[in-house]
N, C-alpha and C positions, 0 to 999 in steps of 0.2 A: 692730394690734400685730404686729411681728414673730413670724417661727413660728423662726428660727434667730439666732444670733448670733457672730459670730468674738471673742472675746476675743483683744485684740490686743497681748498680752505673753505673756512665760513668766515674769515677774517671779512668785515663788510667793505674797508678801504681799497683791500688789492684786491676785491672777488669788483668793485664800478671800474679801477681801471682798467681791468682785462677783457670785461665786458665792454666798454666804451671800445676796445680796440680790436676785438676779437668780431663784435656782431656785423659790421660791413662786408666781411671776406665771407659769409656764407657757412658758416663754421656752426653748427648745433651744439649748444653749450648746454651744460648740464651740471647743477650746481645740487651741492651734496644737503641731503635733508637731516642729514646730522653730524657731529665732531666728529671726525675718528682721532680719537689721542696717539697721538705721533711723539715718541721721546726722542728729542733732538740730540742726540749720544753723538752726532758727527764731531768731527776734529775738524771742519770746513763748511762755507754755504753750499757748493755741491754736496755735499756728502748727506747733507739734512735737508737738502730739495729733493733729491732722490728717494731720503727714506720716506718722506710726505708723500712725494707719487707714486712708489710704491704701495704703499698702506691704503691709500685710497684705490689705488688702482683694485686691491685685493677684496676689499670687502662691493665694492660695484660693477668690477669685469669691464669698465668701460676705457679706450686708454684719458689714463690721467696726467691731466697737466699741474706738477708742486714746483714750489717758487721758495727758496729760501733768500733774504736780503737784509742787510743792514748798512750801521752805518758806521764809518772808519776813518780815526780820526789818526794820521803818525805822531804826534805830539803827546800823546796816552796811550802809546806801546800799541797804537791798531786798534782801539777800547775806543766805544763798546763792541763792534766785530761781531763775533757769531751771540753774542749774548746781551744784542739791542736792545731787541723785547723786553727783557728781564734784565736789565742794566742795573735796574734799580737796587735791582734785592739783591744782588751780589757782592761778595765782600771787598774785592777792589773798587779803593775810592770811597768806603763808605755805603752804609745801607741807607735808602733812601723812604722814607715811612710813606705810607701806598696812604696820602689824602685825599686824595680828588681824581684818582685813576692815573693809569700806570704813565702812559703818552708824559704828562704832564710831573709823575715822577723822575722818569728817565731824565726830561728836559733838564730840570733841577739841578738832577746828579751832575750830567754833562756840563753847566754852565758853570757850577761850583768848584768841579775841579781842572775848570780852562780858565778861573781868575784871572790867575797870574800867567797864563800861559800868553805868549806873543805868535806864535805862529799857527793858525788855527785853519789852515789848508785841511782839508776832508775830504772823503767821497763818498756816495751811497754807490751800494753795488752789489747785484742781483744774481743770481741762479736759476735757472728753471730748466727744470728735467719734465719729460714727456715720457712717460710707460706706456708703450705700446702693448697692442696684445699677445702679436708675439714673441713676446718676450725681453725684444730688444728696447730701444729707447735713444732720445736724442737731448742734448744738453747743450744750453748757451748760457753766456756770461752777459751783461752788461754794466755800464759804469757811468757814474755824471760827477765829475769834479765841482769842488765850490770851497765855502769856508763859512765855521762856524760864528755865529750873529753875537752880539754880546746879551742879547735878549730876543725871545721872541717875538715875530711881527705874523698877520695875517692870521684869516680863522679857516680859510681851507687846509686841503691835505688831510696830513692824519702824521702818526708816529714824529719823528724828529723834524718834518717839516717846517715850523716856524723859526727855526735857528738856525734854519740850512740856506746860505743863498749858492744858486748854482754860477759858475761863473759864467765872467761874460752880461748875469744880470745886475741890476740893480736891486730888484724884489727877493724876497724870499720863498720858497718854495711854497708855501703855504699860501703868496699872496699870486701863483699864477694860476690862469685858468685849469681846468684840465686837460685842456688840448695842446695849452703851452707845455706842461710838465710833460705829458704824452713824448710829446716832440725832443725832448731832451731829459726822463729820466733814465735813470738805472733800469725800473721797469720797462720803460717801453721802450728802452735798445734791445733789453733780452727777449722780450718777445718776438721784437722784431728781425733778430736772430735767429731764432729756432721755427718763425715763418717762412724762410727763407730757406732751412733743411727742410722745412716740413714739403714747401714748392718742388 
């Protein structure tokens, strides 16, 4: 098992879950005191979890754990996909004017153009690469099916949470603990994947 790790964002939402799940195992985390701008060029969320822990890995020397994830809907061609984040500003679908921050633009976009849509099966779904130092490095996937909400509910979470209900529940992702989501998201299968190589 590793004795350090770089957490390879400043993102505050996924730098508490990984921490929430990371600090029991014993695991010395080590979270970055500044951005490192990462151009997401990948064709894939591997591709741009990699380059994230790569980039971090390089400017700190420590190995770095990056996480690429969003969220995927079949009904809009796999949209929003590797361009969650920035769903908004993008020209499929419509550009979405950034009023009250991004989270809550993307929501918008997404609900606007599943109006009309009837089948609204989803899933979030994670990446995360591990750079080691030498050289090498380890990668898992994780995934949490559901369907999107016709509105948001709930003020936890963060990103597309409130229109996400995982299945199986009744609440929306936004309205579970974080030990519930722990338990069945995207993120915390894939960690709980590459803990597993890392054992």
């Amino acid at each position: 098992m590793l004795g350090k790790l770089l957490i390879a964002t400043t993102n505050r939402g996924k730098v508490e879950e990984i921490r929430h799940m990371l600090q029991p195992l014993g695991i010395e985390l080590v979270f970055p005191n500044k951005e490192i701008p990462v151009e997401e060029k990948g064709c894939s969320f591997l591709e741009n979890a990699y380059l994230k822990a790569r980039a971090y890995y390089e400017v700190f020397r420590v190995p770095s754990l990056g996480e690429d994830s969003g969220l995927v809907v079949p009904a809009l061609d796999g949209y929003p996909g590797i361009y969650s984040s920035r769903f908004y500003s993008i020209e499929w679908g419509g550009v979405e004017p950034l009023e009250d921050g991004r989270d809550k633009a993307n929501i918008r976009k997404l609900l606007k153009n599943m109006e009309k849509v009837s089948d609204r099966r989803a899933y979030f779904v994670s990446f995360m690469v591990i750079c080691l130092e030498n050289g090498g490095g380890l990668w898992s996937e994780g995934r949490c099916e559901g369907e999107i909400l016709r509105e948001p509910r709930g003020s936890g979470g963060f990103g597309y949470d409130p229109v996400f209900k995982p299945m199986g529940y009744e609440k929306s992702m936004a309205e579970l603990s974080i030990d519930e989501k722990n338990l069945i998201s995207h993120r915390g299968k894939a960690l709980n994947n590459i803990l597993k190589l890392l054992k």
